[in-house]
N, C-alpha and C positions, 0 to 999 in steps of 0.2 A: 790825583784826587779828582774824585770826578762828581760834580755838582747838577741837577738836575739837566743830564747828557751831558752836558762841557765841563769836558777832561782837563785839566792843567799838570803839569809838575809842582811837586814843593818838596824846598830843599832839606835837606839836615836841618837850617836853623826854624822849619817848619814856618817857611814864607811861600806864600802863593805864587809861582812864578821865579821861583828863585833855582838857581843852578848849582848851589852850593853842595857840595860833597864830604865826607867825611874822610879824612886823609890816612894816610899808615897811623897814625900817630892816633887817631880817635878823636882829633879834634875839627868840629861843623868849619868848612872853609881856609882849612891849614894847608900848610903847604912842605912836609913832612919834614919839618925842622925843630922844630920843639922837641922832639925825642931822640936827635941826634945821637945819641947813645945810648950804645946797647943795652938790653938790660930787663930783669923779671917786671920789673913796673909795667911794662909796653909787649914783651914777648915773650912766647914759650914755644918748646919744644911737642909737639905732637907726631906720635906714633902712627901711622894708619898700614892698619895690615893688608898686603899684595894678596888682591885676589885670585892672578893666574899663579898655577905651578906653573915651574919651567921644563918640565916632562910632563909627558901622559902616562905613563909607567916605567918604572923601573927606578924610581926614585928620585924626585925633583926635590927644589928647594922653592920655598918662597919668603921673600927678601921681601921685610918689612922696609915702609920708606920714612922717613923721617922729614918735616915741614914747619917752618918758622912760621907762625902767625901772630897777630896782633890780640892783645886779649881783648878790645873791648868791642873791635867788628869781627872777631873771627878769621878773617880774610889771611891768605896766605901773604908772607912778604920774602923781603930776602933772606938769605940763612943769614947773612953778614947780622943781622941785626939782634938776634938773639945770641945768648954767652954761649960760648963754646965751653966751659965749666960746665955747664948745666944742660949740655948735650946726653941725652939716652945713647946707650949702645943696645943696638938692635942685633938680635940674633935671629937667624937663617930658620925658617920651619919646616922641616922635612913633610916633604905630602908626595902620592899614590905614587907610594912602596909599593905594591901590588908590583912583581913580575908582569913583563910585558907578553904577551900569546900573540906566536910562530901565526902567520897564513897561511 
C-alpha cells in the first residue's frame, strides 16, 4: 500500500507492516494445518487444457493436465490434498491431423 510515496506491505490480516500470508488452507497467518484433510471444503480438481500439440503434422495429441487447488486463494497445491474420488479423467485431444508435406 502505498500512502503519499511511502510504500509499506500489509498482510492478509490487513495490518500495516504485517508479513502475514494466507496459507493452503485459506486461513490469514495459518500454518496449513487446519485442513489437514483432504477434501471438497478446501480443494478441487481443475482441468486446464495443454496448449502445445505434440506433432506439427500428421497427428498429435494434447494431453490435458489436471491441478489441485485450494478454493478460496486459487493457488495450486499438492494433488495429495484433493479426493482422488473426485478426480476428472482427462481425455487426450487429437490436433493438426493435417498430413505432413515432403521437402
Amino acid at each position: 500500500m502505498c500512502i503519499n510515496g511511502l510504500c509499506q506491505k500489509v498482510g492478509c490480516d490487513l495490518r500495516i507492516g504485517s508479513d502475514l500470508t494466507v496459507d493452503s488452507c485459506g486461513v490469514c497467518g495459518g500454518d496449513d494445518t487446519t485442513c489437514s484433510g483432504a477434501g471438497p471444503a478446501y480443494y478441487y480438481w481443475s482441468v486446464v487444457q495443454a496448449a502445445a500439440c505434440s506433432r506439427p503434422c500428421g497427428g498429435g495429441v494434447r494431453r490435458p493436465e489436471l491441478k489441485c487447488r485450494n478454493r478460496v486463494t486459487e493457488e495450486e497445491v499438492k494433488h495429495e490434498l484433493c479426493k482422488v474420488e473426485t478426480k476428472p479423467r482427462v481425455v487426450d485431444e487429437a490436433c493438426n491431423t493435417q498430413p505432413c508435406v515432403a521437402r
